[in-house]
N, C-alpha and C positions, 0 to 999 in steps of 0.2 A: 774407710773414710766416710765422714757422715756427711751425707747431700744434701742442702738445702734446694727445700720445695719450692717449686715455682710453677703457678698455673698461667699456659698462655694462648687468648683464643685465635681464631682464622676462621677464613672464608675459603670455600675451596674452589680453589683459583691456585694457577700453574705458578703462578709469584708468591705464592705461602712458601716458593720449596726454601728460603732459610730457615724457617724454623724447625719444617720436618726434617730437614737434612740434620741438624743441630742435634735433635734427638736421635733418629734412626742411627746415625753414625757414629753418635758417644762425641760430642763436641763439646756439647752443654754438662754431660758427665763428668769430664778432664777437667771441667773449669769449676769443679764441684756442687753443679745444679742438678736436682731431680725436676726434669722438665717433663712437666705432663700437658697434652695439647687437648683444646675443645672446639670443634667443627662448630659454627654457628650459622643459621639458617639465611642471616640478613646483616646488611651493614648497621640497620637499626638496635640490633639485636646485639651483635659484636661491641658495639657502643656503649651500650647499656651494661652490659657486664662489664666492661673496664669501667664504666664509671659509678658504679654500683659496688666495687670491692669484691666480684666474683671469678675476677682474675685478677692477677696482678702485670700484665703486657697484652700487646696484641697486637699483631697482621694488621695495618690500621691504613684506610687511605690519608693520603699525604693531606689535604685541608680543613680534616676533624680536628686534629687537636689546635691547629688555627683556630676553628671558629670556636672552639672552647671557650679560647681563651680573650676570645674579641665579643662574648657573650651571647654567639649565637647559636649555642645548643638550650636556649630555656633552661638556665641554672644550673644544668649539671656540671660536676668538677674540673676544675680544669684539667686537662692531660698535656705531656711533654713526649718530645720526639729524641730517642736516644742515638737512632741510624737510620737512616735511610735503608732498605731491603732491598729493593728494585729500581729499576729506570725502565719508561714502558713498556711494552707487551699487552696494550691494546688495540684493540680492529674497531674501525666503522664500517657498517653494512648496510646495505637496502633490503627492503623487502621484495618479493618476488614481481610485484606492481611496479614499483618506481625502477626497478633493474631494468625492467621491459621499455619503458618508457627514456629511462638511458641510452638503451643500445639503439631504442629508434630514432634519438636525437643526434647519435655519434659518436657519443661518452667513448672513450679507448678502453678504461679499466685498467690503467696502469699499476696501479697499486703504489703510487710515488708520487704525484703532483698535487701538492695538496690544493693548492689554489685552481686548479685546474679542475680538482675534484669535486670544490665549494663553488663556483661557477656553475657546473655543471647540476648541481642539486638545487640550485638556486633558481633554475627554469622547471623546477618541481609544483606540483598544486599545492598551494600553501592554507593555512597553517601548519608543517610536517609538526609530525609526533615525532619526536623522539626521545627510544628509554636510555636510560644513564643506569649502572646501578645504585647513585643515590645522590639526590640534590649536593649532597657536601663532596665535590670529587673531583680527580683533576681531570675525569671522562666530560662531564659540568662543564671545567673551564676550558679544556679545548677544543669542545663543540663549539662553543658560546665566541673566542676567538677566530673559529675558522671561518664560525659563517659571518659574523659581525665584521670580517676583513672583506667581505663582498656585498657590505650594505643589507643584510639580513638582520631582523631584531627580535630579539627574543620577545614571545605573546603574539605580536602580531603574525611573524611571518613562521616563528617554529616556536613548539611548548615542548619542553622537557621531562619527562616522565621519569618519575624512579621506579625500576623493575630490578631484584633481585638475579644474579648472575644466572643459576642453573635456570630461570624462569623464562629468561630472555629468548630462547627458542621458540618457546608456548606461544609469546607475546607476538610471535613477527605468523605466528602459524594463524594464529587466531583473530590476525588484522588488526590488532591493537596499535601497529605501529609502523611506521615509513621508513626509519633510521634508527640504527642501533650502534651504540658505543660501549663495549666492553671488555675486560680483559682474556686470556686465554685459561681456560678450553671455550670458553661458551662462545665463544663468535662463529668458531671450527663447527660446534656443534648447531649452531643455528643454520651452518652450510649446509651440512650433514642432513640434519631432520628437518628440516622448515625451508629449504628450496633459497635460504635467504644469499646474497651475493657480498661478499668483502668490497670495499672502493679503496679503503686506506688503512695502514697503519699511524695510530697515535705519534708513532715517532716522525713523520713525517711533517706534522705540528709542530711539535717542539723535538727536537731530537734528545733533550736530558731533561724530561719530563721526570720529578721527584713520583713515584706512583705509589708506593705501600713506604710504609718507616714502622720503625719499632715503635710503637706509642707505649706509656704508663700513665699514670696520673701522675699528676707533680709533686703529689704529700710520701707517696710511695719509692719516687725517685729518692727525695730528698733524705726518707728514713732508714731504706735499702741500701742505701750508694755503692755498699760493696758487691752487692746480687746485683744491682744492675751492669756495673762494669763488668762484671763474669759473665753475664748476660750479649754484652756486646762484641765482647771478646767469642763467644763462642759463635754467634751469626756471622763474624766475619769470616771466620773462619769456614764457615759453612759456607757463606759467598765466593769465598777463594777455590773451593773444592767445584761449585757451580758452573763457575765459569770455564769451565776445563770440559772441552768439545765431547771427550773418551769419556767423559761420567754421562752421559747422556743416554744412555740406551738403558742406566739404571740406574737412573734418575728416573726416569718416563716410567717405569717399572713399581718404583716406590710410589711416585705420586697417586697412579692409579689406582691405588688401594681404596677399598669402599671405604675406610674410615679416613681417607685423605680428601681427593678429586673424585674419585669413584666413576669413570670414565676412561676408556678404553687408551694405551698407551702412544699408540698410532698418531691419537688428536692431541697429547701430549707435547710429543714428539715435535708436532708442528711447531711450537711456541719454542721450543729449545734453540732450535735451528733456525729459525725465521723464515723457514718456506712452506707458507701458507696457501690450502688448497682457496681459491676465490670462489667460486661456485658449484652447482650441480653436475656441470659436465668436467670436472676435475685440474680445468685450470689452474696454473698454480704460480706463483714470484714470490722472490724470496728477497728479503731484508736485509739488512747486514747488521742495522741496530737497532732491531726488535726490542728487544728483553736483552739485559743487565740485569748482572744482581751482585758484580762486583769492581770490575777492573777498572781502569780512568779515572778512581777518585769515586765511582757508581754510591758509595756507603756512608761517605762523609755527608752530614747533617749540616747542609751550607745553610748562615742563615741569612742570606740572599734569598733563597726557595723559599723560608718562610716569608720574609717580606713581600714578595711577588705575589704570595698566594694571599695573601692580606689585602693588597691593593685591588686584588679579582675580586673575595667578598666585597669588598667594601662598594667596589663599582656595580658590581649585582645583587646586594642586599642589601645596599643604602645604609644610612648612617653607624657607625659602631661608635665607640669610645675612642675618642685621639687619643688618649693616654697609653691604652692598651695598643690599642696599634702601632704608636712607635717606640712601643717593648716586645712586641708581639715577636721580633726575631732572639728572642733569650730562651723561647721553646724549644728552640732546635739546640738540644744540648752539644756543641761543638766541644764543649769543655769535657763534661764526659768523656767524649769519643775520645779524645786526645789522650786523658788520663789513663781509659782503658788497655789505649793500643799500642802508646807510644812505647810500651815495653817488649813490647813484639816486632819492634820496628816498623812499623807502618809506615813508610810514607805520609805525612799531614803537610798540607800544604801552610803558607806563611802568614794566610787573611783567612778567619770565619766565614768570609763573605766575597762573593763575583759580581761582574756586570755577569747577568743572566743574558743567552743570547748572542754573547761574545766572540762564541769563539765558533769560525765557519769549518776549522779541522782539526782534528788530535794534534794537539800541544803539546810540550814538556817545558813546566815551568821549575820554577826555585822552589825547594822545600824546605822543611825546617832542617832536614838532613836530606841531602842530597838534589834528585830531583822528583818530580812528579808528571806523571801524564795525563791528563785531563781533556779528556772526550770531546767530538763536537757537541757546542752548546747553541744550537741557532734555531731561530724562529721561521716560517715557512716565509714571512712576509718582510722578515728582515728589520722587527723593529728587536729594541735590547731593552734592557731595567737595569736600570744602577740604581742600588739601594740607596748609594750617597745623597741621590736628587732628590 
């Protein structure tokens, strides 16, 4: 059988594993793709190559191909979102200074309270540094949320840095920084080598945080249409195999490959399970909804997530185009997805679109066939988004 080629890049980060999974298992094969993967140094950099024509997908954070398309990448092309890959699986940490400064204020370290977390970091020396790995991200907007829910404003009281993932240890070793928001391994590893402390996981913000999606450019979707459905059919597929507890000891095994994550399977391993070590003396709490990468709906391209993430640019980087902005939820290819899976049986739910924030515990709603179960979807502060408003 003859395969079509398909180059697709990542960052290496424990939420790339749809794609590697796609490959290493023969996923992307079955569905007659030759998938070749390219490690990319920076989210900058990942960017640029999909929008450049030097791949044609990519491991993509969830509010680049937004700001594509709401004109805030400086002209380059637009990109679409074909599935969503993950729901979070990142940490905020302190550095070894402000942890010090926590524990002699009282801070518990629960690893759970978010508002109790952002209180607590709020009696910090301000203006906090803290690194994201890149302005465009949903690490960005739930910083920007958490502490903004406790009268903190971005400039005055904290600045945002972008530091690339593996880098982010460097950064908190070398005092560059107070606060770090990143995905896994690197937060593990900022524990590990840089003495830095966990306070929370991202889900603890939003609990169905959109965090990586399959991105493409939209001339490449449109031209492809049949590579890309094989393409989405073969991630989910990969998502399904993820979410299964027994694949996890190799899984952690795969990713750690140098030409994956290239870090030890142990700090893997963390991110899979949701029991996270917090600091230097080995403390540790565990999650329950870390990291997704498939079940409760995890894969559908709600474009609800897109509009929410529209309304965050738009509130943080001021003016965009109204036009674009309320078409900006037609990126999120729901229609694809449908086409792609509905052959497979998928579960698809009845609406493209939710109140985000909705829902305080796993549900089972109406589907197009049958039913579906769809995750808790709540905010730490208890506000929601209805697209319809």
């Amino acid at each position: 059988m003859s395969l079509t080629p398909i180059a697709a890049g990542f960052i290496p980060l424990v939420d790339a594993a749809p794609l590697i999974v796609a490959k290493e298992l023969g996923f992307a094969e079955e569905e007659g793709l030759d998938l070749s993967l390219e490690r990319a140094p920076s989210w900058s950099t990942l960017r640029d190559q999909l929008a450049f024509g030097q791949i044609q997908a990519a491991h993509m954070l969830s509010p680049v191909p937004v700001a594509s398309y709401l004109g805030l990448m400086n002209g380059l092309p637009k990109l679409q979102v074909l599935s969503v890959l993950s729901m979070n699986g990142n940490v905020i940490g302190v550095s070894p200074n402000m942890a010090a400064l926590l524990e002699v204020r009282g801070y518990g370290f629960d690893f759970k309270d978010a508002k109790a977390a952002a209180l607590a970091v709020a009696s910090l020396p301000k203006p906090l540094r803290i690194g994201v790995p890149f302005y465009l991200s949903m690490h960005s907007e739930l910083v920007s949320i958490w502490l903004n829910a406790v009268g903190l404003k971005a400039g005055d009281d904290f600045q945002i840095q972008a530091v690339p993932p593996p880098l982010m240890a460097q950064a908190i070793k070398n005092g560059d920084l107070d606060i770090f928001c990143v995905g896994e391994p690197w937060g593990s590893v900022t524990v590990d080598t840089a003495n830095g402390t966990l306070i929370l996981p991202g889900a603890a913000i939003w609990t169905a945080a959109p965090e990586k999606v399959l991105a493409t450019r939209a001339d490449w979707a449109e031209q492809n249409e049949d590579t890309a459905l094989k393409l989405i059919r073969a991630l989910w597929r990969a998502g399904q195999w993820l979410d299964q507890p027994s694949k996890h000891v190799a899984l952690a095994e795969v990713l750690a490959r140098k030409d994956y994550v290239g870090v030890n399977s142990d700090l893997i391993d963390r991110a899979l399970t949701g029991r996270l070590v917090l600091n230097s003396t080995g403390a540790n709490k565990h999650h329950d909804n870390f990291l997704r990468f498939h079940t409760e709906g995890a894969t559908f391209p709600w474009q609800s997530q897109a509009d929410w993430i529209a309304e965050r640019l738009k509130a943080r980087h001021g003016t965009v185009d109204d036009v674009a902005a309320a078409e900006v939820h037609k990126i999120f290819r729901s229609d694809l997805y449908r086409r792609a899976l509905g052959q497979l049986g998928a579960p698809m739910p009845l609406s493209n679109s939710k109140i985000e924030g909705g829902l305080t515990e796993s549900t089972e709603v109406r589907a197009v066939t049958g039913s579906l179960s769809l995750g808790q979807n709540r905010f730490f502060d208890g506000q929601t988004f209805d697209p319809q408003r």
